[in-house]
C-alpha positions as a LaTeX table, in Angstrom:
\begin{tabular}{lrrr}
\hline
Residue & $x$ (\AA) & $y$ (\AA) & $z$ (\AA) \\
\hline
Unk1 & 0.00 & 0.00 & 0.00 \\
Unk2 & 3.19 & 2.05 & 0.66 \\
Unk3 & 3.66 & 2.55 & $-3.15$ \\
Unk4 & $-0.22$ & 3.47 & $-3.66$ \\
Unk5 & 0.08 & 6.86 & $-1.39$ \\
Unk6 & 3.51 & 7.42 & $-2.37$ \\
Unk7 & 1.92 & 7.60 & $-6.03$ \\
Unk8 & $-0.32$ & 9.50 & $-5.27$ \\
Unk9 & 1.21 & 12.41 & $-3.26$ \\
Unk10 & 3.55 & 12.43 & $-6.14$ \\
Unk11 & 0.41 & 12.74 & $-8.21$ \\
Unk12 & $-0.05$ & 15.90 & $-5.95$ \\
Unk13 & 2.56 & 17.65 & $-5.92$ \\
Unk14 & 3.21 & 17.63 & $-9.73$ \\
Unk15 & 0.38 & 19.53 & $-10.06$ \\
Unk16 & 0.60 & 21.97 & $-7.54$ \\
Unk17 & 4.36 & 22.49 & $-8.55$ \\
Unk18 & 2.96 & 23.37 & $-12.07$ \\
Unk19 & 0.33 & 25.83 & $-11.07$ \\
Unk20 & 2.92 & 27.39 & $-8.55$ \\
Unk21 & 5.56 & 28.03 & $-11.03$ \\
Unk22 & 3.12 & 29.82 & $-13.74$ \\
Unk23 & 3.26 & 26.97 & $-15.99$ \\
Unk24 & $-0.49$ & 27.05 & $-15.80$ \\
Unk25 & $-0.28$ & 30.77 & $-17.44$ \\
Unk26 & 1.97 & 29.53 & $-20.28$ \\
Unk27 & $-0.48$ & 26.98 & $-21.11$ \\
Unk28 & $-3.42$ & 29.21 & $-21.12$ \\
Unk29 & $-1.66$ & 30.99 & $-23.64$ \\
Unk30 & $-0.39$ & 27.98 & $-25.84$ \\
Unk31 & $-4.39$ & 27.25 & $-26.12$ \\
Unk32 & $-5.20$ & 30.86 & $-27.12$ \\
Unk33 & $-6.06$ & 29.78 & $-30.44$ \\
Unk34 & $-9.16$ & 27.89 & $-29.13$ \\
Unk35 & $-10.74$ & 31.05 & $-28.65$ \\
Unk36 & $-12.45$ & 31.38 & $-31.98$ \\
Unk37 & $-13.43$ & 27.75 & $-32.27$ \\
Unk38 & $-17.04$ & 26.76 & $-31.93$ \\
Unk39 & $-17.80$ & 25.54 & $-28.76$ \\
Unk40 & $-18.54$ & 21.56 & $-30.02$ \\
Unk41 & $-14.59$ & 21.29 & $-31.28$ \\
Unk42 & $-13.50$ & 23.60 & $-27.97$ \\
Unk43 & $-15.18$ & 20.80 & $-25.78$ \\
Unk44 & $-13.37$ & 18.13 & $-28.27$ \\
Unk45 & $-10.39$ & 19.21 & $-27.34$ \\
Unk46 & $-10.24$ & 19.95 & $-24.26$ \\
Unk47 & $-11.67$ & 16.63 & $-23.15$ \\
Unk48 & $-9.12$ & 14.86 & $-25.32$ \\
Unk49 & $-6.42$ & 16.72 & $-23.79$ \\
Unk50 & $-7.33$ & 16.08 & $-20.65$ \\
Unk51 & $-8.15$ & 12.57 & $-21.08$ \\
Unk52 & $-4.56$ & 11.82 & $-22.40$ \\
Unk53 & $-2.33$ & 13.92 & $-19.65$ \\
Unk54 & $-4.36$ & 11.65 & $-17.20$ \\
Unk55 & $-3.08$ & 8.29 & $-18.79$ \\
Unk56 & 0.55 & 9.56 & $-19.15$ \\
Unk57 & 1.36 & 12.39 & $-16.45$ \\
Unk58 & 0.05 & 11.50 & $-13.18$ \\
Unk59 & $-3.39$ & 9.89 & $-11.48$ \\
Unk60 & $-7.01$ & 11.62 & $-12.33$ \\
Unk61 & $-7.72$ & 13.37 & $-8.99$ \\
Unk62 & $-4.37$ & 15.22 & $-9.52$ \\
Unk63 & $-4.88$ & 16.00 & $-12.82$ \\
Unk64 & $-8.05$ & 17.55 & $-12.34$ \\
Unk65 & $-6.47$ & 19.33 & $-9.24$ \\
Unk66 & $-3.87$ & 20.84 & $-11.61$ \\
Unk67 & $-6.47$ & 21.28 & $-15.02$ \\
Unk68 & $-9.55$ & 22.48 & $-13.19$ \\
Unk69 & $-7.52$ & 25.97 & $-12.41$ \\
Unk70 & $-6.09$ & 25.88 & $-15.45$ \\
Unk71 & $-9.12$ & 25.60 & $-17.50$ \\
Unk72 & $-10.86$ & 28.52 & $-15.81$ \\
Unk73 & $-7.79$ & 30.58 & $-16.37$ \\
Unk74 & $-7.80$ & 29.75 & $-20.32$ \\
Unk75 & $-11.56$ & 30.37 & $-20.40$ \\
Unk76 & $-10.86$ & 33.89 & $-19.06$ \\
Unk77 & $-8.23$ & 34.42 & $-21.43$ \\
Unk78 & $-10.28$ & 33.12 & $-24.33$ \\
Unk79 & $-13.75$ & 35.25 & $-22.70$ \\
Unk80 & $-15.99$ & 32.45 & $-22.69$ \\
Unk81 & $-18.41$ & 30.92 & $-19.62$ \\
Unk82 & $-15.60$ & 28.49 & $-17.50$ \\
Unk83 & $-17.52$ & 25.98 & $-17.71$ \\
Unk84 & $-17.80$ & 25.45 & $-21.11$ \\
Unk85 & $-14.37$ & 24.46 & $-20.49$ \\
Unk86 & $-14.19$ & 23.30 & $-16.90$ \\
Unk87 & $-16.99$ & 20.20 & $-17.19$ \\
Unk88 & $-15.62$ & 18.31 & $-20.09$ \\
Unk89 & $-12.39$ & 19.19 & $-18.27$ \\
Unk90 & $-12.91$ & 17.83 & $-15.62$ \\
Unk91 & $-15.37$ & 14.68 & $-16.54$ \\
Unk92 & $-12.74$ & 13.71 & $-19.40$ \\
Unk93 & $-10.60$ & 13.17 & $-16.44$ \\
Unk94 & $-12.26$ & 10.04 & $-15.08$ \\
Unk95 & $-11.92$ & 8.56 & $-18.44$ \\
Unk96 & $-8.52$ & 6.80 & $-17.36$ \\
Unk97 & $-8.89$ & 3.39 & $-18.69$ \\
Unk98 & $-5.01$ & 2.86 & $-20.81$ \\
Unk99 & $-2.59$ & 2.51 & $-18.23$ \\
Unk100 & $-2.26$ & 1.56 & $-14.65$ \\
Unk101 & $-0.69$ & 5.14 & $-13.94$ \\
Unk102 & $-4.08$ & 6.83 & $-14.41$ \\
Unk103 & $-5.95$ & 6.37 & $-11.52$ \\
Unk104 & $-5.47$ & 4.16 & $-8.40$ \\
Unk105 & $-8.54$ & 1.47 & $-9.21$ \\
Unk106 & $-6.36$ & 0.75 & $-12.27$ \\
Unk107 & $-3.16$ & 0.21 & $-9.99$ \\
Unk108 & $-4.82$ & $-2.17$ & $-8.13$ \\
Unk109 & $-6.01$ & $-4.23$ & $-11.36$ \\
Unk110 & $-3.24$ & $-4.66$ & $-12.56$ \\
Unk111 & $-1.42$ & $-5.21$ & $-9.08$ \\
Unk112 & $-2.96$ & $-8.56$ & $-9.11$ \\
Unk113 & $-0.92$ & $-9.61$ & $-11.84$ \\
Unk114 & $-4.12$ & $-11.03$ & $-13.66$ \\
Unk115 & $-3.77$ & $-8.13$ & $-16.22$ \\
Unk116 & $-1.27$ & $-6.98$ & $-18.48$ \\
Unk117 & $-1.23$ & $-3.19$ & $-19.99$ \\
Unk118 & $-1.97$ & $-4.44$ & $-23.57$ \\
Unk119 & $-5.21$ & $-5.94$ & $-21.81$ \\
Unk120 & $-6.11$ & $-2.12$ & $-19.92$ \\
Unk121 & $-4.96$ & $-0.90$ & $-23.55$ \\
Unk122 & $-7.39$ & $-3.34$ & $-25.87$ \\
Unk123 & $-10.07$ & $-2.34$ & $-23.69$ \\
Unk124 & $-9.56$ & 1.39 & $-22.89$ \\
Unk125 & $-8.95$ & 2.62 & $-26.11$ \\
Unk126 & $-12.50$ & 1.84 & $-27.45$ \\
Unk127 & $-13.81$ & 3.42 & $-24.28$ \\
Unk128 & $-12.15$ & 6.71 & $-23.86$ \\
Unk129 & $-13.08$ & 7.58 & $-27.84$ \\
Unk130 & $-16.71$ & 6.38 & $-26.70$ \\
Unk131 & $-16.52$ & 8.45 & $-23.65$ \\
Unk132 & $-15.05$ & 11.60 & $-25.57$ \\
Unk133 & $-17.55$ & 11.39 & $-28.15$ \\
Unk134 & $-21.00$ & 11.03 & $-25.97$ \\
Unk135 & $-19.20$ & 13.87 & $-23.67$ \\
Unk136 & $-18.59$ & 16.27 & $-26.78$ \\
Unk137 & $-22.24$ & 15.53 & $-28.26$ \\
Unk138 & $-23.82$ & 16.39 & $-24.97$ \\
Unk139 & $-22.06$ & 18.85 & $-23.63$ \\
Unk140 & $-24.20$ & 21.66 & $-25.51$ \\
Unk141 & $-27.20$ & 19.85 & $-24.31$ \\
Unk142 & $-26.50$ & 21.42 & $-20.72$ \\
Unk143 & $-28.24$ & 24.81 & $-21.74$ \\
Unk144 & $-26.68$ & 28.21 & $-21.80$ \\
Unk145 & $-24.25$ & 27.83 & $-19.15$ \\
Unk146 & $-25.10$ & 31.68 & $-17.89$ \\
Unk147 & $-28.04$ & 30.34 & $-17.30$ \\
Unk148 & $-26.64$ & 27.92 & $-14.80$ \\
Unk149 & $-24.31$ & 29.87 & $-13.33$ \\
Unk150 & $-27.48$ & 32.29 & $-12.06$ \\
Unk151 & $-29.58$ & 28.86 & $-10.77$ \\
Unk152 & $-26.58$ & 28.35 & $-8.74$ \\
Unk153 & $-25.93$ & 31.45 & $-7.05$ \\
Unk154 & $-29.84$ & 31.52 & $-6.25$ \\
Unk155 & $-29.63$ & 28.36 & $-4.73$ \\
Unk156 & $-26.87$ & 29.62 & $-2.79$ \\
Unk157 & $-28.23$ & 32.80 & $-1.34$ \\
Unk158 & $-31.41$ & 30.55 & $-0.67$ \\
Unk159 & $-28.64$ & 28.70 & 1.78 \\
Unk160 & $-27.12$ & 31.44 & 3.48 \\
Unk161 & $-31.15$ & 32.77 & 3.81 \\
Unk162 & $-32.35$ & 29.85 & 5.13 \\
Unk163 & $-28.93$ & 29.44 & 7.60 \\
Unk164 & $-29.80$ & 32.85 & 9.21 \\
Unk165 & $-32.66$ & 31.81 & 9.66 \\
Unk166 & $-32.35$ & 28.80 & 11.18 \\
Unk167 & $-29.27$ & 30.10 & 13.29 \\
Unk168 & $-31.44$ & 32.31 & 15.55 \\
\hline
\end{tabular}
């Protein structure tokens, strides 16, 4: 189990080395050409980009620690809604299925020795191009993301109104 959280700390503090040392701001602007893209090939993109750093770079939960903040910088640079960029973002993140380096479950699979990484490969391939594709396709089907953003912040001051007064 030793190796398990030692690979994952790791995971860790890759990505908050890279958002300390303003590689997240270099990125933002190696992307900058997205900006005139429709929205379907935007969400392409970034969910394919974020699918592969998972497989090769470090686990899922650290890459979306380190491309969550990333991806609402670059949609503030490119002046469209954050999460246009941040859900695919951060969903295409989960879909770690190539290697055992992408996410812990996977570790664990093939720990047993019962699996080899052409095995993960054969099968994961066919599901992260699934995955991408259903993700990219419904992605617009959210609704104008504005529109979301203002549900949310009702539902939040409904919160803090109903915590006052509760907290008498």
């Amino acid at each position: 189990p030793w190796n398990l959280i030692l690979f994952l700390g790791a995971g860790f503090a890759i990505a908050d080395g890279i958002q300390s040392r303003g590689l997240s701001e270099v990125l933002s602007r190696v992307v900058d050409f997205l900006q005139d893209t429709p929205h379907l090939a935007t969400v392409t993109v970034v969910s394919l980009i974020c699918s592969i750093v998972t497989e090769f770079i470090t686990s899922n939960a650290a890459t979306a620690t380190l491309l969550v903040p990333l991806l609402y910088h670059i949609a503030g640079t490119m002046h469209v809604h954050p999460l246009i960029l941040i859900i695919p973002g951060g969903i295409a993140t989960e879909f770690a299925f190539w290697l055992p380096t992408s996410t812990p479950s996977n570790v664990v699979g093939f720990a047993t020795g019962h699996r080899e990484i052409k095995d993960m490969f054969k099968v994961g391939v066919p599901l992260k191009v699934v995955g991408i594709v259903v993700l990219s396709l419904l992605m617009p089907s959210l609704g104008e993301l504005p529109t979301i953003s203002v549900l949310v912040n009702k539902c939040f001051e409904k919160i803090i109104w109903l915590k006052g007064i509760l907290s008498f």
